[in-house]
Biopython code that builds the backbone (N, CA, C, O; Angstrom):
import numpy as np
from Bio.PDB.StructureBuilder import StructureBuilder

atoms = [
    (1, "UNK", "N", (0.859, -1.176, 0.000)),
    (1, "UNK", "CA", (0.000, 0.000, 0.000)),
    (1, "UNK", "C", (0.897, 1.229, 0.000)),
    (1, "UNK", "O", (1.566, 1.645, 0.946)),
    (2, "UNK", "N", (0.805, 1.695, -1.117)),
    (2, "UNK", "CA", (1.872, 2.916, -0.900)),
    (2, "UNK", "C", (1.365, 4.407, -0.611)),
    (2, "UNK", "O", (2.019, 5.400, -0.927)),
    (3, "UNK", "N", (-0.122, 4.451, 0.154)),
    (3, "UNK", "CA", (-0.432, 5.145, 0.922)),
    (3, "UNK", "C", (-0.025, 5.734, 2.103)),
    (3, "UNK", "O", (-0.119, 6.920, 2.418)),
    (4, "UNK", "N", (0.605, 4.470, 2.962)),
    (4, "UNK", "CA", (1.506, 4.954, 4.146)),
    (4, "UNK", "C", (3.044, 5.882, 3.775)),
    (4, "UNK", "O", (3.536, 6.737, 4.511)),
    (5, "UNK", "N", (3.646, 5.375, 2.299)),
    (5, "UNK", "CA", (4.662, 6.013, 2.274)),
    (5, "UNK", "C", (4.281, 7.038, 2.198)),
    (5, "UNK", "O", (4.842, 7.817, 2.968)),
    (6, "UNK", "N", (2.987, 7.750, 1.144)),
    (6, "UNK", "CA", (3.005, 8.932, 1.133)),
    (6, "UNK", "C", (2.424, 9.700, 2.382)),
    (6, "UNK", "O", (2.412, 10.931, 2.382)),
    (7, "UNK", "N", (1.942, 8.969, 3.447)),
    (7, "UNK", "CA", (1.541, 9.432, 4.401)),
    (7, "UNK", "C", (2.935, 10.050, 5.304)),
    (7, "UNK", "O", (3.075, 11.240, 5.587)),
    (8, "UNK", "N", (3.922, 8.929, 5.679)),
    (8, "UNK", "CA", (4.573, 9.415, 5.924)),
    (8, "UNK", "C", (5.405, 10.703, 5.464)),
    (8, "UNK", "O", (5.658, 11.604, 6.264)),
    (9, "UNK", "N", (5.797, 10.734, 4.186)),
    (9, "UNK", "CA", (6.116, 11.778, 3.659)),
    (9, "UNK", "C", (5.282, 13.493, 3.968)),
    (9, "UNK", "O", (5.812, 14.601, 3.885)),
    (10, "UNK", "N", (3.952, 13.171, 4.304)),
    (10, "UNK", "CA", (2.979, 14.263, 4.821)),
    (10, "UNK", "C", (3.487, 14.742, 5.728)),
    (10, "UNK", "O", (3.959, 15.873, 5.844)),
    (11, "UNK", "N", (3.395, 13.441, 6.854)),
    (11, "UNK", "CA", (4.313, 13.772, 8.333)),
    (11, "UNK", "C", (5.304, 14.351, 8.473)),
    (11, "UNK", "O", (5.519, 15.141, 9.392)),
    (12, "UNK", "N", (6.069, 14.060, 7.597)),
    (12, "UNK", "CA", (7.233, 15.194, 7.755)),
    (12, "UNK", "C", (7.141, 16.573, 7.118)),
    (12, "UNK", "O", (8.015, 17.388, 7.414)),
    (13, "UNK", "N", (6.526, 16.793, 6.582)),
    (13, "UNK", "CA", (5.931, 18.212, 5.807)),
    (13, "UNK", "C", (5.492, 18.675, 6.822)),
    (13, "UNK", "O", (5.836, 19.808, 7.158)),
    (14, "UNK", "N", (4.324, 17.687, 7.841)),
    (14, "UNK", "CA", (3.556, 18.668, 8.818)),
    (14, "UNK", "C", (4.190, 19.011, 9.757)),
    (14, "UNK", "O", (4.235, 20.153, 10.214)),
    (15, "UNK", "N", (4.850, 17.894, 10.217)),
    (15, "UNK", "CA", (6.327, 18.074, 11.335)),
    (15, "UNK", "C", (7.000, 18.768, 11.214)),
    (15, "UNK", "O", (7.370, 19.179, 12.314)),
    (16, "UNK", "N", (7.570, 19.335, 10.257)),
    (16, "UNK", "CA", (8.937, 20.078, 9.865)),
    (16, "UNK", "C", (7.991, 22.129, 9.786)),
    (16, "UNK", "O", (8.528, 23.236, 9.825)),
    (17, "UNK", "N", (6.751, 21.795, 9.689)),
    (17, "UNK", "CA", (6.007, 23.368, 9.726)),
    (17, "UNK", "C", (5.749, 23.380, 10.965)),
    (17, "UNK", "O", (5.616, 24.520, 11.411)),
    (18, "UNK", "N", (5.568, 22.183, 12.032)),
    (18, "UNK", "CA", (5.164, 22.560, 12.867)),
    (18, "UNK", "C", (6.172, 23.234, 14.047)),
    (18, "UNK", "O", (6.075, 24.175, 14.833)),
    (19, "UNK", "N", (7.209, 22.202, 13.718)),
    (19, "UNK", "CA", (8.335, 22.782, 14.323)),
    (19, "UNK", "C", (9.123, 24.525, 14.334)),
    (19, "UNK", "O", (9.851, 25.046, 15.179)),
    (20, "UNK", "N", (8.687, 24.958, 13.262)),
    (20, "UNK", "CA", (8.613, 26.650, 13.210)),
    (20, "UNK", "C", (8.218, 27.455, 14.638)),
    (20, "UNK", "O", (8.718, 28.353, 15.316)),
    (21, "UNK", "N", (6.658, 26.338, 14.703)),
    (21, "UNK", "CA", (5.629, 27.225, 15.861)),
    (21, "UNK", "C", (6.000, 26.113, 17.090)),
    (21, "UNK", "O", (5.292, 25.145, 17.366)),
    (22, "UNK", "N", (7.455, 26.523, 17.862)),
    (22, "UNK", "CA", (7.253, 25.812, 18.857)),
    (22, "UNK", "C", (6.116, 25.768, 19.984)),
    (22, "UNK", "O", (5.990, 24.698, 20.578)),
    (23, "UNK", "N", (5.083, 27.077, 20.414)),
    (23, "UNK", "CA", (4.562, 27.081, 21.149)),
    (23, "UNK", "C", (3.297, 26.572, 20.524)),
    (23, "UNK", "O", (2.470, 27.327, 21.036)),
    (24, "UNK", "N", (2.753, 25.913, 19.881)),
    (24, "UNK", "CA", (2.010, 25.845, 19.383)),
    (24, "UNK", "C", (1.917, 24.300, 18.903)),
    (24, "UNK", "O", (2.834, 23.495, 18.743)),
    (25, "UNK", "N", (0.330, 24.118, 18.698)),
    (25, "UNK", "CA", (0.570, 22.289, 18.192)),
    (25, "UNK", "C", (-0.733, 22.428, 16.942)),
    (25, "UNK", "O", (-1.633, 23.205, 16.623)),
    (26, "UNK", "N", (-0.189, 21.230, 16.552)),
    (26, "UNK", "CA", (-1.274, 20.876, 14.917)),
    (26, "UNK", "C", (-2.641, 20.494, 15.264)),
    (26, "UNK", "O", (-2.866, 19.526, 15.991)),
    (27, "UNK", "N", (-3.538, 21.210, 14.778)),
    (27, "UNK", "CA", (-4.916, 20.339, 15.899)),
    (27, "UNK", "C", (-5.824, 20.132, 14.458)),
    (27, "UNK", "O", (-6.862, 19.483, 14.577)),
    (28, "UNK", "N", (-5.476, 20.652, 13.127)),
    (28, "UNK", "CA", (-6.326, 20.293, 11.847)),
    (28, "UNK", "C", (-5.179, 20.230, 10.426)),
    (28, "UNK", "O", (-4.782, 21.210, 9.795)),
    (29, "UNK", "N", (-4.834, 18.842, 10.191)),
    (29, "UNK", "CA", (-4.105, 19.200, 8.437)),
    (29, "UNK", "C", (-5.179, 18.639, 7.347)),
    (29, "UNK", "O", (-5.831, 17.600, 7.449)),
    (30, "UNK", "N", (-5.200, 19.458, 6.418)),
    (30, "UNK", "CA", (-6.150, 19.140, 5.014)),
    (30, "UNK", "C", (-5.281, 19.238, 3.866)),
    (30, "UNK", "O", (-4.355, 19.981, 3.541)),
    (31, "UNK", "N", (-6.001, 18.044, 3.249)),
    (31, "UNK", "CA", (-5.274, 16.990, 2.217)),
    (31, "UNK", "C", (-6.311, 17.131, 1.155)),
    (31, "UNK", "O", (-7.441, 16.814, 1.528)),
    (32, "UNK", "N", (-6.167, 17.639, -0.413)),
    (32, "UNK", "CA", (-6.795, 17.510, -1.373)),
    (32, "UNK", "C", (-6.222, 16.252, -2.439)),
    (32, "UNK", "O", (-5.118, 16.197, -2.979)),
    (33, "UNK", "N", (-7.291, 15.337, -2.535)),
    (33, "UNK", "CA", (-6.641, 13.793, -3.389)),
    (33, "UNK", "C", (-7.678, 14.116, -4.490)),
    (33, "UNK", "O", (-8.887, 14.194, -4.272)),
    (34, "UNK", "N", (-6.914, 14.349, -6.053)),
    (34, "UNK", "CA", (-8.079, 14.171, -6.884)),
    (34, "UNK", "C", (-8.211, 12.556, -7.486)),
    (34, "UNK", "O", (-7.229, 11.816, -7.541)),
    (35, "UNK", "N", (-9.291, 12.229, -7.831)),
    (35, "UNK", "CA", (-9.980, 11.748, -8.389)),
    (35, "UNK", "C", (-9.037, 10.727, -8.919)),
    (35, "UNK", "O", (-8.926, 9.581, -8.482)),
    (36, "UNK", "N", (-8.342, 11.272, -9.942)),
    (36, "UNK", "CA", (-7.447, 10.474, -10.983)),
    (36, "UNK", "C", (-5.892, 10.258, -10.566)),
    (36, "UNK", "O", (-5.028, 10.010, -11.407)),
    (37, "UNK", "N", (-5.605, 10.391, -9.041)),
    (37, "UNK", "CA", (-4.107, 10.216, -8.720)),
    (37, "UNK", "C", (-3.701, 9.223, -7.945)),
    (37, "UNK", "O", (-2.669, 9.094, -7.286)),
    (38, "UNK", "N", (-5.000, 8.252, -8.152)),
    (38, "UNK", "CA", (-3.889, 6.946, -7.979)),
    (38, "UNK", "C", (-3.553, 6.762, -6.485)),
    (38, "UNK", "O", (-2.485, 6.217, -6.208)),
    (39, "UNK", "N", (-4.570, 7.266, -5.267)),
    (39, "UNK", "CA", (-4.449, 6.991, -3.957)),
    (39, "UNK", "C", (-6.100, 7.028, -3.922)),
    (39, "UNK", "O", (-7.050, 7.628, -4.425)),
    (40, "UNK", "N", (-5.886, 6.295, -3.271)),
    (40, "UNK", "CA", (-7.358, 5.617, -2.023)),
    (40, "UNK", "C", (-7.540, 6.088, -1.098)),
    (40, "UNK", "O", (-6.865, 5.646, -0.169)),
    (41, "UNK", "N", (-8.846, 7.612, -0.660)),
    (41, "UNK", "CA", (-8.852, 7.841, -0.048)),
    (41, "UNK", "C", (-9.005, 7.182, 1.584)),
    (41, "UNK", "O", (-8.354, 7.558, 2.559)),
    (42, "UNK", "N", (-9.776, 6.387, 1.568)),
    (42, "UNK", "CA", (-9.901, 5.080, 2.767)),
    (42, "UNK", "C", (-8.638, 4.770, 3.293)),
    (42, "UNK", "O", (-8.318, 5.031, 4.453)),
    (43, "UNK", "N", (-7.658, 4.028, 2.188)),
    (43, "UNK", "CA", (-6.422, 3.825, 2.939)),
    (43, "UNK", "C", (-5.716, 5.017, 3.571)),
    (43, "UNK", "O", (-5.141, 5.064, 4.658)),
    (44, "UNK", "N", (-5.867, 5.876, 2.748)),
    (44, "UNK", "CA", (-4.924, 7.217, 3.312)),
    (44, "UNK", "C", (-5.223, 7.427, 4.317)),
    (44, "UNK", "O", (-4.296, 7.543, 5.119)),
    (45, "UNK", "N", (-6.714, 7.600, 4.870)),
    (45, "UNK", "CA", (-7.362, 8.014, 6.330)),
    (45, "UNK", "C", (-7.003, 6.743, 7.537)),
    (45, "UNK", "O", (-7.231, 6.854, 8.742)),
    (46, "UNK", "N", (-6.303, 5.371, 6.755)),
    (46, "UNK", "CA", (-6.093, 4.722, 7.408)),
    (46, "UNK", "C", (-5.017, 4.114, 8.232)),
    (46, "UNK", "O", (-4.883, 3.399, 9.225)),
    (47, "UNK", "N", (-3.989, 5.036, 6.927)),
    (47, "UNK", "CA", (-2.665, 5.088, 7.083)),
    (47, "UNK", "C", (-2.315, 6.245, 8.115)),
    (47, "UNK", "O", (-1.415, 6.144, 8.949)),
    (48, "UNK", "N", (-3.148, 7.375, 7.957)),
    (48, "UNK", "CA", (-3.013, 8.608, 8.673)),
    (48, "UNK", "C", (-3.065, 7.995, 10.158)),
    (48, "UNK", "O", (-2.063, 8.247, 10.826)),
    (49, "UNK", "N", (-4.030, 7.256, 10.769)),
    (49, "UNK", "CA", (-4.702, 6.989, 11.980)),
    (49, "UNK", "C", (-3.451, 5.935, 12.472)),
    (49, "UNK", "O", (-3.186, 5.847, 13.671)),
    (50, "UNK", "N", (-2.736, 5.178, 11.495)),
    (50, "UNK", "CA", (-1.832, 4.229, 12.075)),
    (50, "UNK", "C", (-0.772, 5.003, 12.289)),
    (50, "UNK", "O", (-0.281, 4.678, 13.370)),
    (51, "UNK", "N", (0.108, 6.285, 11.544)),
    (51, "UNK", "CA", (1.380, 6.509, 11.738)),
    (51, "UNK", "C", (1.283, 7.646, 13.010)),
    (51, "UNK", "O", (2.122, 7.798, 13.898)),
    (52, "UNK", "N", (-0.086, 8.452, 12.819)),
    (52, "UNK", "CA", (-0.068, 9.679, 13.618)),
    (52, "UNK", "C", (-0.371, 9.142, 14.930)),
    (52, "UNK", "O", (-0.922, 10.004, 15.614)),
    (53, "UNK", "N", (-0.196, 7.884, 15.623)),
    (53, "UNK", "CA", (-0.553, 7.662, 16.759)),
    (53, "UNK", "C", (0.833, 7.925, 17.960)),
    (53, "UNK", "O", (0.957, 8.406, 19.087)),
    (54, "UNK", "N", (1.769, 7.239, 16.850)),
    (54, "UNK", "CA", (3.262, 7.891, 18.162)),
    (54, "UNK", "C", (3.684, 8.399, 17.964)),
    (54, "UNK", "O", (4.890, 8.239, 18.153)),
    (55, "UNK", "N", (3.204, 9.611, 17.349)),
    (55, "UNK", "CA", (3.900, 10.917, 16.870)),
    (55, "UNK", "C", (3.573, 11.838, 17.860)),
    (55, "UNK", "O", (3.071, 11.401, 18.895)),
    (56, "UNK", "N", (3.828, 13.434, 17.693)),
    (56, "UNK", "CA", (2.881, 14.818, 18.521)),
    (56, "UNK", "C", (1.993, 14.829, 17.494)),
    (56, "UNK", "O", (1.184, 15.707, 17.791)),
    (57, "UNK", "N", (1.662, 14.305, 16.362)),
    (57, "UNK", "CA", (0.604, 14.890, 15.930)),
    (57, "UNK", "C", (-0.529, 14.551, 16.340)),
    (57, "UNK", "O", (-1.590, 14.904, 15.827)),
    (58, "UNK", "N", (-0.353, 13.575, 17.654)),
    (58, "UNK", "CA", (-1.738, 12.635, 18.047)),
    (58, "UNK", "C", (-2.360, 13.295, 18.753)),
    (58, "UNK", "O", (-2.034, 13.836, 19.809)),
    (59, "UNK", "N", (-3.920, 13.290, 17.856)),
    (59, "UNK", "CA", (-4.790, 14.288, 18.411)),
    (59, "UNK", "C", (-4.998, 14.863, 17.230)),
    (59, "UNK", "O", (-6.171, 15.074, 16.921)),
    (60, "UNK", "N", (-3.962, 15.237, 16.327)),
    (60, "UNK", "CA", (-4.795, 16.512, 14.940)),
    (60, "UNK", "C", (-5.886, 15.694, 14.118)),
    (60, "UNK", "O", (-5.797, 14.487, 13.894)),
    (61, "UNK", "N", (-6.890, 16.487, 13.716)),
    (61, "UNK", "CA", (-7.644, 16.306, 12.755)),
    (61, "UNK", "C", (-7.315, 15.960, 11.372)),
    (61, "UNK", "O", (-7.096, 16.996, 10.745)),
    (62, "UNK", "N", (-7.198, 14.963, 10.682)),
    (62, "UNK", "CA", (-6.967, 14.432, 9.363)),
    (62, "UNK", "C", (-8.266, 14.392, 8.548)),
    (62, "UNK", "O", (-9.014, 13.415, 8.555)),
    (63, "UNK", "N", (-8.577, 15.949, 7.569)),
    (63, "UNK", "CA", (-9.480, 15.672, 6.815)),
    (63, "UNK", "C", (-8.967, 15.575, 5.347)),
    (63, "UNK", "O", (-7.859, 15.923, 4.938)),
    (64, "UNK", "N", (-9.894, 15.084, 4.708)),
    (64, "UNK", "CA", (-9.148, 14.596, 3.334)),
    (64, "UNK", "C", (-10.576, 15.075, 2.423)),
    (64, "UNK", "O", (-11.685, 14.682, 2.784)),
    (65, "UNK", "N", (-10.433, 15.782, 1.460)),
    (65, "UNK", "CA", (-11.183, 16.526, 0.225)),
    (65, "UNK", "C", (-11.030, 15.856, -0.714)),
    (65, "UNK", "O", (-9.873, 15.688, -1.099)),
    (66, "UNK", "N", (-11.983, 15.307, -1.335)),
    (66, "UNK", "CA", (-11.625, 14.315, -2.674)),
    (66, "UNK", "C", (-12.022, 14.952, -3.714)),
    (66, "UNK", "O", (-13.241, 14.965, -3.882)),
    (67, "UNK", "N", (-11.205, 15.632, -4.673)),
    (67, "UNK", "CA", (-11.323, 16.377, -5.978)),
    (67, "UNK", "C", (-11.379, 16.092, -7.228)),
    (67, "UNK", "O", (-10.303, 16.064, -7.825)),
    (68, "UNK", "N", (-12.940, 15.729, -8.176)),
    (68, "UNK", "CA", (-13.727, 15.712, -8.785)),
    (68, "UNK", "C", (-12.476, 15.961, -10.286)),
    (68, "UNK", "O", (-11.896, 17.025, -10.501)),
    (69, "UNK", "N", (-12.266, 14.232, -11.436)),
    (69, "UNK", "CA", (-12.105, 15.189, -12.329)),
    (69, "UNK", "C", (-12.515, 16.060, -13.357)),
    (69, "UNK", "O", (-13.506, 15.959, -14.080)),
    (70, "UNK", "N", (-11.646, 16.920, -13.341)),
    (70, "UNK", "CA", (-11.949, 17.870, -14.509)),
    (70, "UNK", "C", (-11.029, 18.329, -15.851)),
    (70, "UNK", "O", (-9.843, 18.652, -15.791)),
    (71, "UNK", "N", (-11.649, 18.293, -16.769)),
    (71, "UNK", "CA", (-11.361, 18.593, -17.930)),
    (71, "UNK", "C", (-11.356, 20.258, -18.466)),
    (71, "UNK", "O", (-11.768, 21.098, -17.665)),
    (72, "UNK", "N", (-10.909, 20.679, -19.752)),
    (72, "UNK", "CA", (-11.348, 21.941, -20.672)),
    (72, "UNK", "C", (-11.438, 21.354, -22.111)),
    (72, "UNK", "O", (-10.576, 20.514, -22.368)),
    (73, "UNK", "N", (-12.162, 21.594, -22.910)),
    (73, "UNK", "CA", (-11.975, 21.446, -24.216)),
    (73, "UNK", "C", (-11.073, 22.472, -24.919)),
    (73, "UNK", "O", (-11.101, 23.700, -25.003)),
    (74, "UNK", "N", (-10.317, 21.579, -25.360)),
    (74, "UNK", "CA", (-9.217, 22.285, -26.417)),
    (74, "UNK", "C", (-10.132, 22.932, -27.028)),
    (74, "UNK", "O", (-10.113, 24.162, -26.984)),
    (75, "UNK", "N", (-11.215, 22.193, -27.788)),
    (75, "UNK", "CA", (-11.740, 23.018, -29.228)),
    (75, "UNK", "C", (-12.619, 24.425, -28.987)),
    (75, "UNK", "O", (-12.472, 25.569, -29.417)),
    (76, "UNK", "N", (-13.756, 23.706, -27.959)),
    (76, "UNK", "CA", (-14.320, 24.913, -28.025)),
    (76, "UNK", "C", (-14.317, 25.792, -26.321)),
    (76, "UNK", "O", (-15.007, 26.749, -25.970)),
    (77, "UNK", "N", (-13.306, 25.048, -25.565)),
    (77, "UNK", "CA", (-13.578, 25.896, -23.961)),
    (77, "UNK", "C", (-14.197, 25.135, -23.134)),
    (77, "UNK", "O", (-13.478, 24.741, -22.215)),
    (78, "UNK", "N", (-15.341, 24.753, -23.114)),
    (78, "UNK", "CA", (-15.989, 23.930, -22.205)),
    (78, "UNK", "C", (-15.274, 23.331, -21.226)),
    (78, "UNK", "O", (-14.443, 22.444, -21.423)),
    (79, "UNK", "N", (-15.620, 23.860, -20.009)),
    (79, "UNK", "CA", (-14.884, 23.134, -18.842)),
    (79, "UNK", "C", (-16.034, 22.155, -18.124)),
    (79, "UNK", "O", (-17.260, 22.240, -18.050)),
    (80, "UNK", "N", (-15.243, 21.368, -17.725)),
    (80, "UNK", "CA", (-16.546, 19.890, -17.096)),
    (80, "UNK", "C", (-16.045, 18.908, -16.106)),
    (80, "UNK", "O", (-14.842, 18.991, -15.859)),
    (81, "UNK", "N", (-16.666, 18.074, -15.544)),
    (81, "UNK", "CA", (-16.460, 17.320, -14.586)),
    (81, "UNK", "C", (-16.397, 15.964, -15.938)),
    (81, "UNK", "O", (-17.298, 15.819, -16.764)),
    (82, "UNK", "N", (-15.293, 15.211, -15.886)),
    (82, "UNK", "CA", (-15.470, 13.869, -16.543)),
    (82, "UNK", "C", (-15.632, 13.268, -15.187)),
    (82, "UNK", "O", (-15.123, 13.215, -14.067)),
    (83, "UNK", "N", (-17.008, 12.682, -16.197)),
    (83, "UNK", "CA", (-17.626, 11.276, -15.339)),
    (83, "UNK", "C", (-17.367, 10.034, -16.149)),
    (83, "UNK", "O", (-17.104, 9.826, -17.333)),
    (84, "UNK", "N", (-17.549, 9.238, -15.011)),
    (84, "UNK", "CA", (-16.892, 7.357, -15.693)),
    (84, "UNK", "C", (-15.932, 7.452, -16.777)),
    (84, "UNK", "O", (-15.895, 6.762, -17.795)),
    (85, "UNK", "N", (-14.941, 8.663, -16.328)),
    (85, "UNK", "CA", (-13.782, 8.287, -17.590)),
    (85, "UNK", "C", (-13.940, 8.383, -18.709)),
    (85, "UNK", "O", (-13.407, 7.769, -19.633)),
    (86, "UNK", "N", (-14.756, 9.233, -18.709)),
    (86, "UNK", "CA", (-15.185, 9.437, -20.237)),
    (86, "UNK", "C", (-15.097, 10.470, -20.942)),
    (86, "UNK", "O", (-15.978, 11.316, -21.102)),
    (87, "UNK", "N", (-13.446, 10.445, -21.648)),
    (87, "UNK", "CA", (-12.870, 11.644, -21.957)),
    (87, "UNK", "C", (-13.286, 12.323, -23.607)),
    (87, "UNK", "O", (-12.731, 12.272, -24.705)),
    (88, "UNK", "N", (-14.258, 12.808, -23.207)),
    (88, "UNK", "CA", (-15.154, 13.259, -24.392)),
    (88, "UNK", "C", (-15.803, 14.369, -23.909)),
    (88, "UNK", "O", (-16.228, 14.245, -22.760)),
    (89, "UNK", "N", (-16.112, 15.997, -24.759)),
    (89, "UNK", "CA", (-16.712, 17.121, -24.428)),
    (89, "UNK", "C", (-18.176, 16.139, -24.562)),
    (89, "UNK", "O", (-18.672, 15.250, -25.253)),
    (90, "UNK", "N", (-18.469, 17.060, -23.290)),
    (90, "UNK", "CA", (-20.191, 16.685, -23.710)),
    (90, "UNK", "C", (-20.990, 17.522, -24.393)),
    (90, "UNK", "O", (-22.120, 17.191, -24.753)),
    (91, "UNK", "N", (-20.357, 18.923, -24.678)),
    (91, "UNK", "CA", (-20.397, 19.846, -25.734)),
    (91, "UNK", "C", (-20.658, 19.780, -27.461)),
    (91, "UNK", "O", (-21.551, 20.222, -28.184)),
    (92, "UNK", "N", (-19.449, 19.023, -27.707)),
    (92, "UNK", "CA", (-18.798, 19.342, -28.864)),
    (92, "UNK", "C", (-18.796, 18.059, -29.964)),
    (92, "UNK", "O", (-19.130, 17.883, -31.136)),
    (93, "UNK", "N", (-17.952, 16.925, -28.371)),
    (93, "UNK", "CA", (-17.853, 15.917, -28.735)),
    (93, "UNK", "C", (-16.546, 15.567, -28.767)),
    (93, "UNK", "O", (-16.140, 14.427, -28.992)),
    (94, "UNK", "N", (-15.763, 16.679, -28.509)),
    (94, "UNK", "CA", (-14.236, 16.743, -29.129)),
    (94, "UNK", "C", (-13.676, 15.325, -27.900)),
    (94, "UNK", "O", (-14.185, 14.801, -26.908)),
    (95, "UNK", "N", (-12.553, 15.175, -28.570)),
    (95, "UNK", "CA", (-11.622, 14.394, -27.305)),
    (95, "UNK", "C", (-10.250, 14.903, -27.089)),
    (95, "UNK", "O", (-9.317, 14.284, -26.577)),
    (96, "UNK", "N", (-10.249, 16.468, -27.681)),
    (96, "UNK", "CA", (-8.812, 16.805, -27.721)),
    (96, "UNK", "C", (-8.897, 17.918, -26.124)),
    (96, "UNK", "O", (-9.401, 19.040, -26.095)),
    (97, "UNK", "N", (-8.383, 17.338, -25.183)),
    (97, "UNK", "CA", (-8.869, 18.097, -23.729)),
    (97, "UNK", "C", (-7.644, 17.983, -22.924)),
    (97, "UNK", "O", (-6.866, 17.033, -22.837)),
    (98, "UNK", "N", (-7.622, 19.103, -22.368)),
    (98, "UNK", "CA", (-6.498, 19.530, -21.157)),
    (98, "UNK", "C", (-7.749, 19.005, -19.780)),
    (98, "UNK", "O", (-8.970, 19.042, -19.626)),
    (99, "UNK", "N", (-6.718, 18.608, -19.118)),
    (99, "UNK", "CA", (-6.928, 17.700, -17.771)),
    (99, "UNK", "C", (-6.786, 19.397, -16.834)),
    (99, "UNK", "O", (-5.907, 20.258, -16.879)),
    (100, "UNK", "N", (-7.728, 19.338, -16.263)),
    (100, "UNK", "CA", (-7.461, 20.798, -15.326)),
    (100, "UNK", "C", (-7.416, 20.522, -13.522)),
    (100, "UNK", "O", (-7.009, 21.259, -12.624)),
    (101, "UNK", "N", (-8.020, 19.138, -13.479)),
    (101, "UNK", "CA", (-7.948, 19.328, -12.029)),
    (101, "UNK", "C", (-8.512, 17.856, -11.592)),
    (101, "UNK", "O", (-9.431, 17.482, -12.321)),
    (102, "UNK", "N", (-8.140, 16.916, -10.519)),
    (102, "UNK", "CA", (-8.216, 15.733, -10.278)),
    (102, "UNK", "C", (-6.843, 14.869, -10.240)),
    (102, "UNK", "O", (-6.887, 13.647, -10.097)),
    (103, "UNK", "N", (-5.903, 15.413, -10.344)),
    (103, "UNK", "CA", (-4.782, 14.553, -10.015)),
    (103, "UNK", "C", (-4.078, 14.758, -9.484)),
    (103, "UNK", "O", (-3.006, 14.172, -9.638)),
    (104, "UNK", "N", (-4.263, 15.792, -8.460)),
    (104, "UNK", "CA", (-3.428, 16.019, -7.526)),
    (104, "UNK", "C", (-3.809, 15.383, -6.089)),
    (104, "UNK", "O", (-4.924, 15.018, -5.716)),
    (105, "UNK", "N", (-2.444, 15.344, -5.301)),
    (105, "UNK", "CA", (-2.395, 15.261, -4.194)),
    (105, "UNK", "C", (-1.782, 16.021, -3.497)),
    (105, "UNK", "O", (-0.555, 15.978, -3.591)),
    (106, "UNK", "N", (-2.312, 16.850, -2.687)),
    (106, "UNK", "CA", (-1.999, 18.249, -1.871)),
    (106, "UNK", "C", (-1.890, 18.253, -0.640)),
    (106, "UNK", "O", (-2.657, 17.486, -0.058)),
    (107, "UNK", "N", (-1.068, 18.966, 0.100)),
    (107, "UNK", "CA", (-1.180, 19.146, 1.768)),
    (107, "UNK", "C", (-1.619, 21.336, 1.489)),
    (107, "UNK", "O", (-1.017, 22.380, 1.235)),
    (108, "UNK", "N", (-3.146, 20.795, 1.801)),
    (108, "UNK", "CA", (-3.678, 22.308, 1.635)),
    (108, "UNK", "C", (-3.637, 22.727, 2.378)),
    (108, "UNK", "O", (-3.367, 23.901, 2.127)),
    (109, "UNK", "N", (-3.767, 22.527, 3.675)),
    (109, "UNK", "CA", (-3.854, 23.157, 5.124)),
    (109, "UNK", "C", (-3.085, 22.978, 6.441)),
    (109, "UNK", "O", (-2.641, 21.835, 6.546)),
    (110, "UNK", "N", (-2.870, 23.591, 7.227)),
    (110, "UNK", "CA", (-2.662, 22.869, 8.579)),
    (110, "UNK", "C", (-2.868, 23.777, 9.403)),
    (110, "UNK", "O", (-2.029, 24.673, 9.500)),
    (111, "UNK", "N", (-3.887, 23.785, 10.109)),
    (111, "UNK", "CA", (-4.336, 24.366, 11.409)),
    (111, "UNK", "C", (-3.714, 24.074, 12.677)),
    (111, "UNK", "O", (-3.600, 23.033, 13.323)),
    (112, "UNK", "N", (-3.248, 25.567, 12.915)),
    (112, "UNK", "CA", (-2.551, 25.254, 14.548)),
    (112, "UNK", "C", (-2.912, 25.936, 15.808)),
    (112, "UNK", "O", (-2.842, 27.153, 15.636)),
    (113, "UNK", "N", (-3.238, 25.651, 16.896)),
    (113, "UNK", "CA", (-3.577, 26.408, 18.075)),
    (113, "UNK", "C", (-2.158, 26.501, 19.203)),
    (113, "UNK", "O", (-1.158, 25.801, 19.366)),
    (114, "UNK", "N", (-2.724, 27.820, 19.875)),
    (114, "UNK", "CA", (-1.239, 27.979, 20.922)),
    (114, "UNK", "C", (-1.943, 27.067, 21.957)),
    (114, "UNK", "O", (-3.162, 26.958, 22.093)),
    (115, "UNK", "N", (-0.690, 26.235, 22.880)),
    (115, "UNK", "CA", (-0.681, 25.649, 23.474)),
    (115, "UNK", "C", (-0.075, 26.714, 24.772)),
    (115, "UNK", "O", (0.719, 27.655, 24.780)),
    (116, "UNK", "N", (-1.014, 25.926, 25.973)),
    (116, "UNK", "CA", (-1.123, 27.147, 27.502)),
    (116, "UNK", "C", (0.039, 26.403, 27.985)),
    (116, "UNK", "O", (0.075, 25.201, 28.249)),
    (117, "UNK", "N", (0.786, 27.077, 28.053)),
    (117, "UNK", "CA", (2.209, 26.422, 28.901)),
    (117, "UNK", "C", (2.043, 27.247, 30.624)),
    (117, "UNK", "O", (2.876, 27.019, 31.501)),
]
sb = StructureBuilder()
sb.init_structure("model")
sb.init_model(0)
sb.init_chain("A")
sb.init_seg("    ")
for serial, (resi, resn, name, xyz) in enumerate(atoms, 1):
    if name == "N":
        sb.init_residue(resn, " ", resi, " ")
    sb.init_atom(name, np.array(xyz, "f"), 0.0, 1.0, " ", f" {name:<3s}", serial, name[0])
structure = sb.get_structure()
């Protein structure tokens, strides 16, 4: 499952920002997975829950946004949600299309609160 690697790899992204704000701890990180990139959101939330347990991040909120793909038509503009893979304007008809959004995997957020020392 190469969800955990990339999980881990998160962890240290979130770790390494969090460490900036020593007084302070991670209590929300948000993760955008589109559609077409080849991770499982389920595992990811599952991988998250297994690595973030003996870490400091135990306790933050792991939400995960699953992003819809989307297309543009080369020919005539039309921007759209492809459904069932079906890389065709529903416009035009064309199949000549720029991919605009769904294959990414992002660390969009991370919410931090000060901690009462």
């Amino acid at each position: 499952m190469h969800e955990r690697s990339l999980v881990r790899s998160l962890l240290r992204q979130v770790q390494a920002l969090a460490a900036e704000h020593p007084t302070s701890r991670v209590a929300a990180v948000r993760v955008r997975i589109g559609e077409f990139s080849g991770v499982d959101p389920e595992l990811l939330q599952i991988a998250c829950e297994e690595l973030v347990a003996p870490t400091a991040l135990e306790g933050a909120e792991f939400m995960i946004q699953c992003v819809p793909l989307e297309a543009t038509c080369d020919q005539c503009g039309n921007a759209f949600a492809v459904e069932g893979y079906r890389f065709q304007c529903p416009k035009c008809g064309s199949l000549q299309l720029t991919i605009c959004g769904g294959e990414e995997l992002l660390l969009d957020s991370i919410s931090m609160e000060e901690v009462e020392t």
